[in-house]
N, C-alpha and C positions, 0 to 999 in steps of 0.2 A: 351573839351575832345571828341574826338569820337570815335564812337567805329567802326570804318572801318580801322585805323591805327593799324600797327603793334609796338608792346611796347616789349622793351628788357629791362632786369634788372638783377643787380649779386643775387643770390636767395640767397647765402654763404655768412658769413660776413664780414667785411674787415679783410684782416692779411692772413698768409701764412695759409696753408692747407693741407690735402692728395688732396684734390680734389677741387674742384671748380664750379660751377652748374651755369650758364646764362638761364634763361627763357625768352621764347619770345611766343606772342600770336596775331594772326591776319593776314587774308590772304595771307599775303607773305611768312609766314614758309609753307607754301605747294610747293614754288618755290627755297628757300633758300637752301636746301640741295643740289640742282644739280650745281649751281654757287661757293658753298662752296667745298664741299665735291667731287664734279662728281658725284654723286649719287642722278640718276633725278627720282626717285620710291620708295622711302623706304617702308619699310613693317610697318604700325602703330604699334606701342607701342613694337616696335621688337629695340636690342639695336646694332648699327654700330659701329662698327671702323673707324675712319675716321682722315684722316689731315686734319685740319682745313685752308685754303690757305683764304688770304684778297685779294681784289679787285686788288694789281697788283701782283696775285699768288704767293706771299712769303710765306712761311707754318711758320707760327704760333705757332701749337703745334699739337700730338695727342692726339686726343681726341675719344670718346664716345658721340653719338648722338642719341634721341628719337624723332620719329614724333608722333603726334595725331593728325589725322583727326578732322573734325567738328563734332560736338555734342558726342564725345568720351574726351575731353580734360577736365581741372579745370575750363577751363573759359567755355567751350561751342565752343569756336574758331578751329579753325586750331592751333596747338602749337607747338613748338618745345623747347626740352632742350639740351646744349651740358656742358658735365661734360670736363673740362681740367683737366690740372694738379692746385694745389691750389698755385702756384704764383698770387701776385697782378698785376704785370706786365704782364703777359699773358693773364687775365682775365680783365685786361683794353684795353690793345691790342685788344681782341675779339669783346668786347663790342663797343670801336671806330669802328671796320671795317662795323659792323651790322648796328650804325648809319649811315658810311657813304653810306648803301648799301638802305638806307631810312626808318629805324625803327627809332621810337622815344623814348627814357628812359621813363620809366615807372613813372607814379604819384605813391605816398603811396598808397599803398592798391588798387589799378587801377586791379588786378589781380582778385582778391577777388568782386571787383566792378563790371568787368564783368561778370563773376560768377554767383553773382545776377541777375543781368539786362539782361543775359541770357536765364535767371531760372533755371539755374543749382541749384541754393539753396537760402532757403529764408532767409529774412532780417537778422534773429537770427542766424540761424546758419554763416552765413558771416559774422557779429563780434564775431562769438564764435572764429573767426582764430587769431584776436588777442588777445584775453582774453588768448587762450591755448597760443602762443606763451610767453605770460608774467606772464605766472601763477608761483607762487614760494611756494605753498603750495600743497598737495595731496588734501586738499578737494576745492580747486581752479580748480585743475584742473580735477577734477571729474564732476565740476560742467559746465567747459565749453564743455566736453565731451558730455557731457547732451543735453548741446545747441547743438552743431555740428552733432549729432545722430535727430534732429528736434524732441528729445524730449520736450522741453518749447513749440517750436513750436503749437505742437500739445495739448496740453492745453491751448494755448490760442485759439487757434482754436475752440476748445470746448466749451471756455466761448459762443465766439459766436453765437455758435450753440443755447446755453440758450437763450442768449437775441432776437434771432432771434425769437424763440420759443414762446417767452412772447408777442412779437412785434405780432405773428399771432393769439395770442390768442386775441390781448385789438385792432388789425385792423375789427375786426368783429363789436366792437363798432359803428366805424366809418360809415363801410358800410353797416351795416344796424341797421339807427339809432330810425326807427320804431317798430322794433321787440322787444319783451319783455324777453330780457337777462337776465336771473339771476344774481341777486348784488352778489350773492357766486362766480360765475367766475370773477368776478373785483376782489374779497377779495381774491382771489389764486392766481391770477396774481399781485396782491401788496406784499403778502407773498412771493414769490419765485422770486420777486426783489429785497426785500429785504433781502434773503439767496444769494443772486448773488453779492449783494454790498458789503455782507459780507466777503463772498469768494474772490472778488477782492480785497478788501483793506486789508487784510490778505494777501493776496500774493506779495501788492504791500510794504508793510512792510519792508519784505525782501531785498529789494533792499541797504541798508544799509547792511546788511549779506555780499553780493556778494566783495560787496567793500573792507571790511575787509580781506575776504578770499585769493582777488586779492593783496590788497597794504600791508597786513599785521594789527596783533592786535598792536597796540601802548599798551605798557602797562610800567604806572610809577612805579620806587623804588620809594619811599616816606618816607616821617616820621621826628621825629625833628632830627638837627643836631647830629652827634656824634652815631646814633644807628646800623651803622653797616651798611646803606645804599649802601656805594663805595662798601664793601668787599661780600653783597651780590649781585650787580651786576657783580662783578669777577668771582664769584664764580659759578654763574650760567653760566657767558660766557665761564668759564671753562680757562680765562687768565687774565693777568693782564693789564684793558682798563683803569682803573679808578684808581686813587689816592688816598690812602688810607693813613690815618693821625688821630692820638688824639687827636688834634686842632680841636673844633667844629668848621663848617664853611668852611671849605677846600673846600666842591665841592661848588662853587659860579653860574654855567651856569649848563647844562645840557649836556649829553653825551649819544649817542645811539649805540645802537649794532641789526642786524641784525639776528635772531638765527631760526632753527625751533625746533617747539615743538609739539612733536607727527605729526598729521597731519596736522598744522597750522604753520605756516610764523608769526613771532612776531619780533617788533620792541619793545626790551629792552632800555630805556630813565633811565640814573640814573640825579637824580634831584639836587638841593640843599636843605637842612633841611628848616623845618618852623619849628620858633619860637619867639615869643613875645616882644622879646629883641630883633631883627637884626636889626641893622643899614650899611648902606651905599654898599656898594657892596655885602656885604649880605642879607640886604633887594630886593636888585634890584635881585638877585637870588631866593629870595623867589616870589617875583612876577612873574616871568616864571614860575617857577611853578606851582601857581595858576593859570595862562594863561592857562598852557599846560592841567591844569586837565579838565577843561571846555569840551575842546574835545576830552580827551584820552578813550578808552575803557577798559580798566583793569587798577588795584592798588595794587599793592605787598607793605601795610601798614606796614614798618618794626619799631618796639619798642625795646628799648634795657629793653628786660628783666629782668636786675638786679637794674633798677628804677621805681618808680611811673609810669603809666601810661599819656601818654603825653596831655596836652592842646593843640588842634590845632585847626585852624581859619573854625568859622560858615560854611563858604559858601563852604570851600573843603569837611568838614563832609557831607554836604548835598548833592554829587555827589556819596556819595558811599551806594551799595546795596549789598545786600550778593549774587547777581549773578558777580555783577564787582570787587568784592575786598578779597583778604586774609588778614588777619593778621599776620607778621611774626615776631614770637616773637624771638630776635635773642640772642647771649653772653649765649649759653644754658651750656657751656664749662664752665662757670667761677662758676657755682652749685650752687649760691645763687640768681635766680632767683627768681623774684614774680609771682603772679597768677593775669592773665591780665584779666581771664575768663567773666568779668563782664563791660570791656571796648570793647565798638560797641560787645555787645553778640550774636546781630544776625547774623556776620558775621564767617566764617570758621577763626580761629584760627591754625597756624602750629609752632612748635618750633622747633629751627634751633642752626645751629652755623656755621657761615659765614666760622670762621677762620678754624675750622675743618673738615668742611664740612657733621658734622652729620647733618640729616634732611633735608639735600638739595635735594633729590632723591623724596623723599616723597612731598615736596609744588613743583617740577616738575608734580608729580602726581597729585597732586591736583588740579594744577592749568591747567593742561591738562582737568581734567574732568568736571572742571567750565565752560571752554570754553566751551565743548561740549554741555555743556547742555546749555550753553547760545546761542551759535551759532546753527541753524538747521544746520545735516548732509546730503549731497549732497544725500546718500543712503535714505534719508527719503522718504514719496510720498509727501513732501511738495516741492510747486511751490519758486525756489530760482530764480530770476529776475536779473536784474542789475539796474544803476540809471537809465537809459533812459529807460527799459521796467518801471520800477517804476513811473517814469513821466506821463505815459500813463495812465498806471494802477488806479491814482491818481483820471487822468480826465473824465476814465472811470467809475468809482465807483459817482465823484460828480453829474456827469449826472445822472446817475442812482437814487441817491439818491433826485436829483432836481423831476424827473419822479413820484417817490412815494410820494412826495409834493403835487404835483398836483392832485394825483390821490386822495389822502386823504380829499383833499381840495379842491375836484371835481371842477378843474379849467376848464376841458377839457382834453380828451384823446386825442386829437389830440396835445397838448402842453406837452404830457407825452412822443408820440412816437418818438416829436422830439427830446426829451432831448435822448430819448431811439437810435436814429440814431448816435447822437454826442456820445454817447457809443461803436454803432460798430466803426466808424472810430475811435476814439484812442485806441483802439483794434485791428482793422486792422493796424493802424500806425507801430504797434510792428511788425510785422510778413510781411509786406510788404514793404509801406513805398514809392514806387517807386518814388511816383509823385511830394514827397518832395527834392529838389535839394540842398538846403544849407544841410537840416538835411544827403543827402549823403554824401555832405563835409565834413561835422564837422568827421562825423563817421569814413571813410575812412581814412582820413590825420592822423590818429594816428595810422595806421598800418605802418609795415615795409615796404620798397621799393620793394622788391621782393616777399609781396606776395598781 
């Protein structure tokens, strides 16, 4: 890839249109309007009229065209965009004539990549482009606003500034190792090391948050066969997804729904029952199930209310907390319910009826505010990360904590301020990053073509 080449890409998505957007970025959109258009001067970020003519003057279409001078543009480059009409045919048309005029189509995320490598914006806010692009939740997208505004940025920056802080306190050690330091300045600078490790690995936490917010909460219907499980995933999807039947046993696989809820993006999974007796294709159903529970993050526990309170298998009890799980007590309609109040008591209980749909409003609400309290809110002044700041995060914290090892264990402050180095750089890794070349591939290639 170099960044002296000019890269053209449809910014719009495939399929018909009102309009249609091609970006191009790189010394020769300051020459491309006059060969194109006849228009050898445009006025930056001023918007033309223009026929669009290809390389043996056959016009194309009209269009609307923008120039951006250098260090005015997304990338940092000379840019240019021309809006057509939103045929794919026209918009491939255009796109052929650019290559043949010597632009080359754009890598994923190459836009964005220059961008960076510009220093139009740092490493964070440059994945925040696709996080926002792919966010399907408000607090998803709250939070990649955050990034792209070099808010995260700028807390990590600040961690640095600590560690840097502590590193000039415990280099006095070093360089002057005759003088008679007070042991209370080493016991303050191990204390606000270890407030700092604290502080990162707390925020590196989060990093699991982010990913929920982005891909969605999975969250299972559950419970033994027969309790109403199908009719309350219908009910909540508000149609009819699932198969609904007296026959215990009916859902044998699993089925998901896509829904939001308040300002969360949830991945509805209706399961098959667990229970003690299943054999054969019902068994192999209840095994997914416990598969899928291992790594789901919420449990809508449904019981049919007009029986005993159900036996269910050791190892699924033991994944539920009363931050991950309700109780749905369901068949509230049929009035001879029992009182569950004393099966899993420390979790929220809600009583329902699938089929009539009293109560469904209410474990909606409920189960809105579970999330919330389980997940931090993008509005908090808590540090929300993604996996790859998390990663960093991780290895910044173990350094840190290797540093208070030694310092404890008076191995040498000089073996404290290295581990204290390999802190700043996976701290700068987040927010900069440049020098790593796979780690910009990996990043990049998962953006869109156009941007």
């Amino acid at each position: 890839m170099s960044q002296a080449d000019t890269i053209v890409a449809l910014a719009t998505p495939a399929g018909e249109s009102a309009i249609g957007v091609i970006r191009l970025s790189g010394d020769a959109c300051s020459l491309l309007p006059e060969g194109i258009f006849g228009h050898p001067s445009p006025t930056p970020r001023t918007a033309h009229l223009g026929v669009y003519k290809d390389t043996q003057g056959v016009s194309i279409d009209q269009t609307i065209f923008l120039y951006y001078e250098q260090g005015a543009s997304y990338t940092g480059e000379p840019s240019l965009e021309i809006f057509c009409h939103g045929n794919p045919l026209i918009a491939r048309k255009v796109v052929d004539d650019l290559v043949m005029r010597g632009c080359r189509l754009a890598e994923p995320g190459e836009f964005t990549r220059r961008s960076f490598l510009s220093g139009r914006m740092e490493l964070v806010q440059a994945e925040s482009v696709a996080t926002l692009i792919r966010a399907k939740s408000d607090h998803a997208l709250e939070i990649a606003n955050k990034h792209l505004r070099g808010e995260t940025g700028k807390r990590i920056n600040l961690l640095r500034d600590k560690v840097l802080d502590i590193i000039a306190q415990l280099e006095a050690y070093v360089d002057f190792p005759h003088e008679d330091l007070p042991p209370e300045d080493l016991a303050i600078a191990i204390e606000q090391t270890e407030t700092l490790a604290s502080q990162i690995g707390r925020a590196a936490e989060t990093g699991r948050f982010a990913h929920l917010l982005e891909a969605g909460v999975q969250t299972l219907v559950t419970g033994e066969p027969n309790a109403g499980k199908s009719s309350l995933f219908n009910a909540i999807c508000g149609k009819e997804r699932s198969i609904v039947s007296e026959e215990p046993g009916t859902t044998r696989d699993y089925l998901g729904e896509r829904l939001r809820l308040g300002p969360f993006e949830v991945e509805l999974i209706d399961t098959a029952g667990m229970r003690n007796e299943a054999t054969g294709l019902e068994l192999t159903g209840m095994e997914r199930t416990l598969n899928l529970a291992q790594e789901t993050e919420f449990f809508l526990l449904t019981l049919d209310g007009t029986l005993p309170s159900p036996t269910l298998p050791l190892d699924f009890l033991e994944r539920l907390t009363p931050s991950n799980c309700i109780v749905v007590e369901n068949k509230m309609d049929l009035g001879k319910t029992r009182n569950h109040n004393e099966f899993l008591p420390q979790m929220l209980h809600v009583r329902i009826s699938a089929l009539t749909g009293e109560g469904i409003q209410d474990l909606l609400d409920q189960w809105t505010e579970a999330l919330e309290q389980h997940i931090p809110s993008p509005a908090s002044d808590r540090l929300i990360v993604n996996a790859r700041h998390a990663q960093c995060l991780f290895a910044a914290e173990t350094s840190l904590r290797d540093a208070i090892a030694r310092l404890r264990e008076d191995a040498g402050v000089e073996l404290a301020l290295s581990d204290m180095r390999l802190t700043l750089e996976s701290l700068g890794e987040i927010v900069s990053g440049a020098d790593n070349e796979d780690m910009l591939d990996r990043l990049f290639q998962t953006f869109c073509i156009g941007k």
